[in-house]
N, C-alpha and C positions, 0 to 999 in steps of 0.2 A: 160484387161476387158474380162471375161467371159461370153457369151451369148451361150444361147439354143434357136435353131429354132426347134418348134415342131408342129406335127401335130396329129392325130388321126381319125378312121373311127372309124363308130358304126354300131350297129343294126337299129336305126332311128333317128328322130329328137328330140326329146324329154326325156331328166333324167327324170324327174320327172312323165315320166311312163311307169318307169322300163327300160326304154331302156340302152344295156350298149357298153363298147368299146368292139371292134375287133381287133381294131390294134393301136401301137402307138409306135411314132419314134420321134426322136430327133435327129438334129445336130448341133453341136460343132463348134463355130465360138469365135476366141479369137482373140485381138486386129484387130478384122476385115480380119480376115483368114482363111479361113475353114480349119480346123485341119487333117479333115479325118476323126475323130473320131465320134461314133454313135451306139445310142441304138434305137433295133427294135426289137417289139414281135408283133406276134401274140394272139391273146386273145380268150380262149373258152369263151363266153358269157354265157351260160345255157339256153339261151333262144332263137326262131327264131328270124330272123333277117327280116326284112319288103322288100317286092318284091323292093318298089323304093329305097332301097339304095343297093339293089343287083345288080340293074341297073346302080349304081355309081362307087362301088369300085369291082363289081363282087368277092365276099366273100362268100363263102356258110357254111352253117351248118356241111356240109358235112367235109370241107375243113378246120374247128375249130376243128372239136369234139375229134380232139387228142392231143390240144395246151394244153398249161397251165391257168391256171384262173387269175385274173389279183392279186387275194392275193399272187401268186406264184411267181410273178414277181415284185412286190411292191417293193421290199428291193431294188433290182436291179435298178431298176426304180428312186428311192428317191436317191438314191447315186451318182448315173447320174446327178440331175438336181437338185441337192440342189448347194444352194449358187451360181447362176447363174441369167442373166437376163432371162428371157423367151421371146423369140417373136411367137406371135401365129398369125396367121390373122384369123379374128371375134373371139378374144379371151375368149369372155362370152361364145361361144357356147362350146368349149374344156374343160374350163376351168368347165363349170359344171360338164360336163359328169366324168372329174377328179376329182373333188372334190367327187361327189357320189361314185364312186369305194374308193376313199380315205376312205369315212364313213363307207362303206361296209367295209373294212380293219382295222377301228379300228383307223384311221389315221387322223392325222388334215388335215384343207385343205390347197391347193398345196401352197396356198401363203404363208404360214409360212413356206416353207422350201425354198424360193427361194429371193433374193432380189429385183426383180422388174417383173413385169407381163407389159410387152408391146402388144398392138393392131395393127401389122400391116395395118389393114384395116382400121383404123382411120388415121394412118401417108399418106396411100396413100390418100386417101379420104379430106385430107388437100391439101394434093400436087395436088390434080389434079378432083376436084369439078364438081360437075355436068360430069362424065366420069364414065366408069365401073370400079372396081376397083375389081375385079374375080381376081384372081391366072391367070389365061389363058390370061386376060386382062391384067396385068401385065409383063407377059413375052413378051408379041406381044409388048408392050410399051418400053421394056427395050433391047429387040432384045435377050432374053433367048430362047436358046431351048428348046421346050415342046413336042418333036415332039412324044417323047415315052410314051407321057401322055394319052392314048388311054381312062385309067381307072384309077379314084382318086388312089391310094394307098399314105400311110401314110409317108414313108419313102422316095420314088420320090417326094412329095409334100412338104417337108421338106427342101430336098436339091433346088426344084425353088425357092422355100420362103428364104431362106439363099440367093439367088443370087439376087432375085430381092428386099429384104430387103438392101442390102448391096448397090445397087443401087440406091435404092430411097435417102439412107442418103447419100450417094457419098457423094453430093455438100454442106449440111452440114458438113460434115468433113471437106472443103475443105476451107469454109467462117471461121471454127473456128482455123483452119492451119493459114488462113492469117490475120484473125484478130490478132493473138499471134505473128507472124512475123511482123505485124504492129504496137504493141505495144511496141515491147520490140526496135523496129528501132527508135520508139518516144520516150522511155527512154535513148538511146544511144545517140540521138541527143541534149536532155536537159541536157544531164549529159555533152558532149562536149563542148555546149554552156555555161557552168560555167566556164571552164578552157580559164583564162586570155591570149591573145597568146603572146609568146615571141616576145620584138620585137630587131630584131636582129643591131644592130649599128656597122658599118665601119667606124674606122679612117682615116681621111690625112694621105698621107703618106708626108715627108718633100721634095718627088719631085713634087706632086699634091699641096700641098703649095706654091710650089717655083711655078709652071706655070700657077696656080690660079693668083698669084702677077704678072708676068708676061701678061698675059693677061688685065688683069686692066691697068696697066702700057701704053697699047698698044691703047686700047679704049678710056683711057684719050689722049695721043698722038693726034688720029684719029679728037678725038671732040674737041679739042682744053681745055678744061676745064674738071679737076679732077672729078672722080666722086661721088657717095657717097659712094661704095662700097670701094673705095681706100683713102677714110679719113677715114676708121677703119684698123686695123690691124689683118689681119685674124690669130689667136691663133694655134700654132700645134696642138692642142687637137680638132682640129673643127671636128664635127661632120657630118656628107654629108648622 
């Protein structure tokens, strides 16, 4: 299984006025492995960027205005993350900001090129209710290092969200491990319990015959009176 951990900065809070990305980074987690593999741009936005989210990811105008535009990058970008699960944390907030640049490009939105959009911040928020459930809260929880987290960026938030995504399902993985290792222990065992056991039969040998009779012989002696065992005649073929 394919999954992309992604993340993105912007200019502010809001698409829907006008606000666009600055940065965005994805990583590459397949059958629950971080691959290594990763895509990270930078984005000229065209437009300022709002003092408080300068104060988040410390990004300047200055520091954009020789990047590429996110039309520039698009192709690149869709190639990366098609056909992939997506995990975002607060995934409505990303996911707009990418859908808008997507319309801006002429592009459907991101969910038609991806096969599942996951909320990390709903999985945690299950797992651990009434609790902060922040990126930074998350790592303090899972014992991640964050320690070079001084300032959001797109690509270091990407890789904690991979590590501590990958922790919060641990133990789901681990209940679906042993429920499979339980079920297939309870088909092995109903399928053994069908098979009739052999049952193994030892003959007299005609010297355990002869000291069978003997014995009898002796116990009648002892009691004075035959017994019942010694008014039959025990058959070579006895069975024991």
């Amino acid at each position: 299984m394919r999954q992309i951990i992604l993340d993105t900065e912007t200019t502010g809070l809001d698409s829907s006025l006008g606000h666009r990305i600055i940065e965005v980074a994805a990583i590459e987690v397949i059958n629950r492995r971080i691959t290594g593999r990763n895509f990270q741009r930078y984005v000229n936005p065209g437009r300022e960027i709002d003092e408080g989210a300068k104060k988040v990811h410390g990004l300047t105008e200055v520091f954009l205005s020789d990047k590429p535009s996110f039309g520039e990058i698009v192709v690149d970008f869709l190639k990366f993350v098609s056909g992939s699960e997506l995990i975002i944390h607060n995934a409505p907030f990303d996911v707009a900001f990418l859908d808008s640049e997507l319309h801006l490009c002429n592009r459907q939105e991101l969910g038609t090129y991806v096969e599942e959009i996951k909320d990390s911040l709903v999985i945690a928020k299950e797992l651990h209710p009434g609790k902060r459930n922040s990126l930074d809260a998350l790592c303090d929880r899972y014992r991640i290092d964050n320690s070079k987290r001084s300032l959001h960026g797109a690509l270091l938030d990407s890789r904690l969200l991979a590590e501590c995504y990958l922790a919060m399902t641990r133990r789901q993985e681990s209940l679906l491990i042993a429920d499979s290792d339980n079920f297939s222990q309870k088909n092995e065992d109903e399928e053994a319990s069908k098979v009739m056991p052999v049952l193994q039969v030892r003959r007299a040998s005609e010297q355990e015959v002869d000291a069978h009779n003997q014995y009898l012989h002796n116990m009648a002696q002892e009691n004075g009176k035959h017994t019942l065992w010694a008014e039959k005649t025990l058959p070579d073929e006895t069975e024991v």
